[in-house]
C-alpha positions in Angstrom: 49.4 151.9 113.5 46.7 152.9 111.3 45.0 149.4 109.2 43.0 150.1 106.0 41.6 147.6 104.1 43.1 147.2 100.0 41.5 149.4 97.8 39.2 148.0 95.6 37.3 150.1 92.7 35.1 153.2 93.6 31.8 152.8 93.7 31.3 156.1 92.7 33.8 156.3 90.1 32.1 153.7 89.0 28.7 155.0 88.9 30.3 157.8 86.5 31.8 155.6 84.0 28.6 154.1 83.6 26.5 157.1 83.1 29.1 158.6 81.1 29.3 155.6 79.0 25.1 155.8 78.5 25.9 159.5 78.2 28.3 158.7 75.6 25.7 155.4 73.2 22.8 158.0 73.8 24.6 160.8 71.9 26.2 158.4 69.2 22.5 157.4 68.9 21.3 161.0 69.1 23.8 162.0 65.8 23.3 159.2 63.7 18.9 159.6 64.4 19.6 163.6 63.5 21.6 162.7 61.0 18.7 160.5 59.5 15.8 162.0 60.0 18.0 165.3 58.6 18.3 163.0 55.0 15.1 161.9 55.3 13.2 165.0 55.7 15.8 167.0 53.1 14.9 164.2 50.6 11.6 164.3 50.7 11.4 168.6 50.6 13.3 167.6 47.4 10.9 165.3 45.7 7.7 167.5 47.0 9.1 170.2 44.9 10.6 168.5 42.1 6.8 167.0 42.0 4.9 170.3 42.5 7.4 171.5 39.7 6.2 168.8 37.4 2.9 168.6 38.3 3.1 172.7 37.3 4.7 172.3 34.0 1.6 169.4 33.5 -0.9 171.3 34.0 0.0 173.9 31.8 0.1 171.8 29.2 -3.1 171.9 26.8 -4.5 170.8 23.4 -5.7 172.6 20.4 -6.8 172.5 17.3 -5.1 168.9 17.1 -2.0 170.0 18.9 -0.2 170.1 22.5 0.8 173.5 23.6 3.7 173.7 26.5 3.7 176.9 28.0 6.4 176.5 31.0 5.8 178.2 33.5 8.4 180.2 35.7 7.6 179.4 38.4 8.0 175.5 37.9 11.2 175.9 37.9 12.6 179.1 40.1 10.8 177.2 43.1 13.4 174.5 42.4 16.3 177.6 42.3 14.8 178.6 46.0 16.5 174.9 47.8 19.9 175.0 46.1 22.0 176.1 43.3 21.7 173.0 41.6 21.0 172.5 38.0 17.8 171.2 37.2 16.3 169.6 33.5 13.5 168.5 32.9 11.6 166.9 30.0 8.1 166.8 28.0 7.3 163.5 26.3 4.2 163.0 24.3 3.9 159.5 23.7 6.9 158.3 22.2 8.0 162.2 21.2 9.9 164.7 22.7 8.2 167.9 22.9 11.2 170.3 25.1 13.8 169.9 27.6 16.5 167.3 27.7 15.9 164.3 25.5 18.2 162.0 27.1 16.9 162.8 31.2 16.1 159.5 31.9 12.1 159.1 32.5 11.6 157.6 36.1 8.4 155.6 34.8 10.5 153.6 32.6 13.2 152.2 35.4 12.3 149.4 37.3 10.9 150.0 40.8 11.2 154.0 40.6 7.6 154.5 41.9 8.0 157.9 40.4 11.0 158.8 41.5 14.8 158.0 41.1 17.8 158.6 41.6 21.0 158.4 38.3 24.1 159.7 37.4 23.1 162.3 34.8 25.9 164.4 33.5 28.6 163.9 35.8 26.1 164.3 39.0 23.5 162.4 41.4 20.4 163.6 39.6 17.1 163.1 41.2 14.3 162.9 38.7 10.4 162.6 39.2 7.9 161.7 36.2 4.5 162.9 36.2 1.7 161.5 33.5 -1.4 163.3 32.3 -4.0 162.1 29.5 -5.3 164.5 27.3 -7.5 164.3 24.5 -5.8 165.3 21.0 -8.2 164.5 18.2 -10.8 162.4 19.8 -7.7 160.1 21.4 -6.5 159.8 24.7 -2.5 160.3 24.6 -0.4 160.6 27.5 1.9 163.6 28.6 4.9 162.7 30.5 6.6 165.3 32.5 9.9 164.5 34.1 11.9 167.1 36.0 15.7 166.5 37.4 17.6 168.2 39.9 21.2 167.3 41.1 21.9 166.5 44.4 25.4 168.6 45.3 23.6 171.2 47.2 21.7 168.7 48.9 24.9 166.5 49.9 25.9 170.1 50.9 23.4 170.6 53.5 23.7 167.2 54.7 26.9 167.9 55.6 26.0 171.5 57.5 23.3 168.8 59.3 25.8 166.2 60.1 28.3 168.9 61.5 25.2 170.1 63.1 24.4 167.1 64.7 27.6 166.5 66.0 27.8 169.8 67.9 24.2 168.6 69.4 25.6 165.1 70.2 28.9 166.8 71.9 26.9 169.3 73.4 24.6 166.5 74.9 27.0 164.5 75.8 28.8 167.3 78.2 25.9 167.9 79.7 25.1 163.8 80.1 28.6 163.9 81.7 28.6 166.6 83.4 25.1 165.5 85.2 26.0 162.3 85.1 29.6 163.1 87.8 27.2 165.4 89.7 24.4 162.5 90.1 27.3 160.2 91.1 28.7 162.4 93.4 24.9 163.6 95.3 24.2 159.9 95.5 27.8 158.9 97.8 27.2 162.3 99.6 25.7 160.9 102.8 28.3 158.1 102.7 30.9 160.8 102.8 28.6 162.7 105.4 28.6 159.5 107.4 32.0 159.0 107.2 33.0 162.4 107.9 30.4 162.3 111.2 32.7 159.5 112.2 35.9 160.0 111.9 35.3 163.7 113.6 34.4 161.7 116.8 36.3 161.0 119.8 37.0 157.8 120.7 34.6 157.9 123.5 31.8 159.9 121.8 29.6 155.9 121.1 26.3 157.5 120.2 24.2 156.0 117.8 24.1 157.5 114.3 20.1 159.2 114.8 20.0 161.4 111.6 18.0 160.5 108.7 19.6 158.2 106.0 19.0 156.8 102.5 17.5 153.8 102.6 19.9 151.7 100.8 22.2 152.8 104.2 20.1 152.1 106.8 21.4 148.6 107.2 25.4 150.0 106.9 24.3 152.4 110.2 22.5 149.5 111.7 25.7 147.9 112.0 28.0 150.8 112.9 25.2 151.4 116.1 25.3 148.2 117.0 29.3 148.4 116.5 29.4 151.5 118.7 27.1 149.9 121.3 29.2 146.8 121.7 32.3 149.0 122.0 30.6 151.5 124.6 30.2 147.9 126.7 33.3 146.7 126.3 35.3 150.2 127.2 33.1 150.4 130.3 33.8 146.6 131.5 37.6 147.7 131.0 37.0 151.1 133.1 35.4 149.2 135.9 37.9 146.3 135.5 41.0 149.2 136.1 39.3 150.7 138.9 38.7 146.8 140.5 41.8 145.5 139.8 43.8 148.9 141.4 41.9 148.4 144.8 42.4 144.5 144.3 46.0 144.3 143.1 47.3 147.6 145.4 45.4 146.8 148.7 47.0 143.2 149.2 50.1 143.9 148.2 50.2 147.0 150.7 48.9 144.8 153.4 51.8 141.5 152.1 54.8 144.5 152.6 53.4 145.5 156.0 53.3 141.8 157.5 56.9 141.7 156.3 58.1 144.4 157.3 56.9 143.5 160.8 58.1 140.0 160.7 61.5 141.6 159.3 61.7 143.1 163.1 61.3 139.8 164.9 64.2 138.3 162.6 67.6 137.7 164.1 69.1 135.4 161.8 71.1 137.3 159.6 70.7 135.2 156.3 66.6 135.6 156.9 66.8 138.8 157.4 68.5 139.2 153.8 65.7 137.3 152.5 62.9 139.1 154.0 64.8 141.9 152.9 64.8 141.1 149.3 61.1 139.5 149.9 60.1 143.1 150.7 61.7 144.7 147.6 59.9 142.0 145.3 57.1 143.6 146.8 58.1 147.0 146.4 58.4 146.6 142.6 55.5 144.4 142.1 53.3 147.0 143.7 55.0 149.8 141.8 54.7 148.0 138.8 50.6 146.9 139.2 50.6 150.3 140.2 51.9 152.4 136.9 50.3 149.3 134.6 47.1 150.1 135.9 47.9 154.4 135.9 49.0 153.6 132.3 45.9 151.9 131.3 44.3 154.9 132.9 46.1 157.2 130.7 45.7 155.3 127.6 41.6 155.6 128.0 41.7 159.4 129.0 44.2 160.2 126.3 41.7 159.2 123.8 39.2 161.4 124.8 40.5 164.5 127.3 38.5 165.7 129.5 39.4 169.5 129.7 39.0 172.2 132.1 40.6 175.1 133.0 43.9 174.2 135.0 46.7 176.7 136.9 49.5 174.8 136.6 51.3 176.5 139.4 48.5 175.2 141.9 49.0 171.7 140.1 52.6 171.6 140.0 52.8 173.1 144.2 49.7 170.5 145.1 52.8 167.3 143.6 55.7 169.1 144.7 53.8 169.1 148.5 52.8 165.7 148.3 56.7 164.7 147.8 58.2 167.0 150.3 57.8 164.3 153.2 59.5 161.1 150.6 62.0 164.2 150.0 63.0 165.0 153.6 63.0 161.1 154.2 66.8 161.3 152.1 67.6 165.0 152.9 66.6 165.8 149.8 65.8 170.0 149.4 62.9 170.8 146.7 62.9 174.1 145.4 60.2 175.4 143.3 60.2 178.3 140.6 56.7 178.6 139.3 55.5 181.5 136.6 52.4 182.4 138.2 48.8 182.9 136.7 49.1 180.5 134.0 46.0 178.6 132.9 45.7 176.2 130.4 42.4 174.3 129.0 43.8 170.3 129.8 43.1 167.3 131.7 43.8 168.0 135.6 44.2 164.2 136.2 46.3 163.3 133.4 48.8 166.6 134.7 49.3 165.6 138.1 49.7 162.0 137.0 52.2 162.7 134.7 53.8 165.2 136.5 54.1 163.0 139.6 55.9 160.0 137.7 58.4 162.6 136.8 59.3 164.0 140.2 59.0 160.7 141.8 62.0 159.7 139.1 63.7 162.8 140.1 64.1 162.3 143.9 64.4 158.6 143.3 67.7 159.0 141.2 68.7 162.0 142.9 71.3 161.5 146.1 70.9 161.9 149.5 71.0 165.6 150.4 70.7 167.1 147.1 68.5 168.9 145.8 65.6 168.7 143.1 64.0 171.6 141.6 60.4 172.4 140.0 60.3 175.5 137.6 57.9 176.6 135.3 58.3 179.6 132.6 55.8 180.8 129.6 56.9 181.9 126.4 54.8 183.4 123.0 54.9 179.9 121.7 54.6 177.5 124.7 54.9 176.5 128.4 58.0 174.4 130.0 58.1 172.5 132.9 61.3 171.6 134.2 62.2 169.1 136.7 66.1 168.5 137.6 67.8 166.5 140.1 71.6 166.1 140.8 72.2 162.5 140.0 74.1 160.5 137.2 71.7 162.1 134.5 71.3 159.9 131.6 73.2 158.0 129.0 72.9 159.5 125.7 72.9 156.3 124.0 69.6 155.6 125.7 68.0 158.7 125.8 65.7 157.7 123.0 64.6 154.4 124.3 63.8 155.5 127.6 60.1 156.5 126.4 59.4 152.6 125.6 57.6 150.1 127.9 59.8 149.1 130.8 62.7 150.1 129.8 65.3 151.3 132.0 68.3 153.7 132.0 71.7 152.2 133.1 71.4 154.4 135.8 68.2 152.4 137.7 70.3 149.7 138.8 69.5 148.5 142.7 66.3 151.1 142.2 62.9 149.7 142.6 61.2 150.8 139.4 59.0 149.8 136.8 60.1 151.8 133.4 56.6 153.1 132.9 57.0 156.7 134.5 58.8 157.9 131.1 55.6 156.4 128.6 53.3 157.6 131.0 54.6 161.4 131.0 55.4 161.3 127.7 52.0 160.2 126.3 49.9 162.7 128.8 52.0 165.7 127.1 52.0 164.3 123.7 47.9 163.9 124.0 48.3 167.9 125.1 49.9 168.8 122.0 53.6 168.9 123.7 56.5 167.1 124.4 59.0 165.9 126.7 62.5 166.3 126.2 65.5 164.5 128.0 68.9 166.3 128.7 71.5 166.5 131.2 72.0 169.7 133.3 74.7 171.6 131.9 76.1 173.2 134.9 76.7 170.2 137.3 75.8 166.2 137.4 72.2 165.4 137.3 69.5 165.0 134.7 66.9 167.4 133.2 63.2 166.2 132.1 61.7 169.4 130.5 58.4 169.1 129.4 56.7 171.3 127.0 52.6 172.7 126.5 51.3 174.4 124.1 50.8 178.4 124.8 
């Protein structure tokens, strides 16, 4: 069973929402700065031509003969005409007396604070107004000319809008591209995790090299660990490959030489009740040594499973090299094998991992099977895939069990008062499954007897 650990929030997910987040402030900041600076610097082009046009109109005012002659001049005011549409006044004051213009325009030297300029409602409109003062010399006295000129501000709201609008389109444009480099960053930066990862999980089981390629530096101590993972493992895998090998020469070697001295003393019995128990002494052997036996083969297949080691195999020389090494058990109960293999075929798979599993199936066959019966080997090709078939005339199996059979130890009802171990199943089953096949259980379905088929991949 697979174990992964809870989920927890991704890092790099993470990562984004923050730089989208900054991505997102540094555009609200970028809009309202544009947005400002837009005012400011349309507010001031305003009152630098408002005071150029009243600084115009004042100096072309002049004195003579005792009197003030305003001349304005055209251009005072069309340069006004070139920022908007909006109407502008204006007003000439000498001293106390209006000379032209609008005698009501407020004077921006007479509100508190104006510094010259200011801003009032003047006939129904935001009206920004600038004063200018000159002296002049009218009859041996120095008299002061005031100059105010007014503009209203709707064509200047106007364009402030256009620049707002304006500035939003830069914010949102900003911020896609914030964003946008922003989920790129996040996802270059966790590329060498995913890298590592990858680089990991495409590994066998038994590939325990260290990591060796260049890696940030906020991972080196992540790889440090996984090498010093990997060399712990490659340790402990090779402890349990030398303990398998050990412990099948230990466990097989006295338990071969424990069945021999019995079987020898079992001759020199005469007592009939001894010999029963030397009898049954020897089958407790039988099954222990059958069951160390197929523990330690299926600790053998478990570690080769993981990591195959492939060659080219003919199965027909495999199959015939078993099916020869069985023939003297066979002719021990009269039992006939008959072979039927498709010649020529060759298959990239694990040699040892075949025979074994192949030999824990016709070892179940002629064990089940009757005295003089018979027990076939065949072996046919198809587009799709390869089936060996191994059949035996015996009780065949129970379908209520068929399914279980492939578990641990367990035995069909038809093992009773058989020395077995209920391993050759898993064992066969788990060598073709690593192969990318199966093994299928059925009951011949022209006499008594079962059928173990077991299926390869083309």
């Amino acid at each position: 069973m697979s174990m992964r650990p809870a989920r927890t929030t991704s890092l790099r997910r993470m990562m984004a929402v923050q730089l989208v987040s900054a991505a997102a402030v540094l555009a609200t900041v970028l809009i309202f700065l544009f947005q400002s600076f837009s005012r400011q610097i349309a507010e001031e082009s305003q009152d630098n031509v408002l005071l150029a046009s009243a600084t115009s109109i004042l100096e072309s005012i002049s004195a003579r003969d005792g009197a003030l002659s305003v001349d304005i001049p055209y251009a005072a005011l069309s340069m006004l005409g070139s920022i908007s549409d909006d109407r502008v006044f204006y007003r000439v004051d000498f001293g106390q007396e209006t000379l032209t213009g609008y005698g009501d325009l407020p004077r921006a030297t007479d509100l508190p604070n104006a510094s010259g300029f200011t801003t009032v409602e003047y006939k129904g409109a935001d009206t920004r107004i600038v004063s200018a003062t000159r002296n002049l010399s009218v009859d041996g006295q120095s008299r002061s000319v005031i100059v105010s000129v007014g503009q209203t501000q709707e064509g200047l709201a106007e364009r402030l809008r256009e620049l707002f609008w304006t500035a939003i389109l830069i914010g949102a444009g900003f911020f896609a591209f914030s964003a946008g480099l922003a989920l790129w960053a996040s996802s270059r930066v966790f590329r060498p995790l995913s890298a590592l990862a990858t680089s990991v999980s495409r590994r066998g089981p038994n590939d325990l090299r260290p990591f060796l390629k260049p890696a940030p530096e906020e991972m080196l101590p992540l790889v440090a660990a996984l090498n010093g993972f990997t060399e712990r493992l490659s340790r402990s895998l090779s402890r349990s490959e030398d303990f398998i090998t050990e412990a099948a020469h230990r466990v097989r070697t006295p338990l071969a030489t424990v069945r021999t001295q019995a079987e020898v003393l079992f001759r020199r019995i005469e007592r009939d009740e001894n010999r029963h128990a030397m009898r049954e002494m020897i089958r407790a052997v039988d099954e222990s040594s059958r069951a160390a036996g197929q523990l330690l083969d299926q600790a053998m297949v478990t570690l080769r499973t993981d990591a195959l080691d492939r060659s080219d195999v003919d199965l027909a020389e495999c199959l015939r090299d078993v099916v020869e090494r069985f023939r003297a058990v066979a002719d021990l109960r009269d039992i006939d094998l008959r072979m039927d293999l498709e010649p020529e075929i060759h298959i990239r798979a694990d040699p040892i991992l075949i025979q074994n599993a192949v030999t824990n199936l016709l070892d179940n066959a002629i064990k089940y099977a009757p005295m003089e019966t018979e027990v076939s080997v065949s072996m046919h090709r198809d587009d799709k895939r390869i089936a060996i078939t191994i059949s035996d005339q015996g009780r065949g199996f129970d379908e209520d069990s068929e399914a279980d059979l492939f578990a641990r130890f367990v035995r069909g009802a038809a093992s009773s008062g058989t020395v077995g171990s209920g391993l050759g199943l898993t064992i066969a089953n788990e060598v073709f499954t690593a192969h990318g096949g199966a093994v299928e259980l059925t009951n011949n379905l022209e006499g008594p007897g079962a059928c173990v088929i077991a299926y390869l991949p083309a």
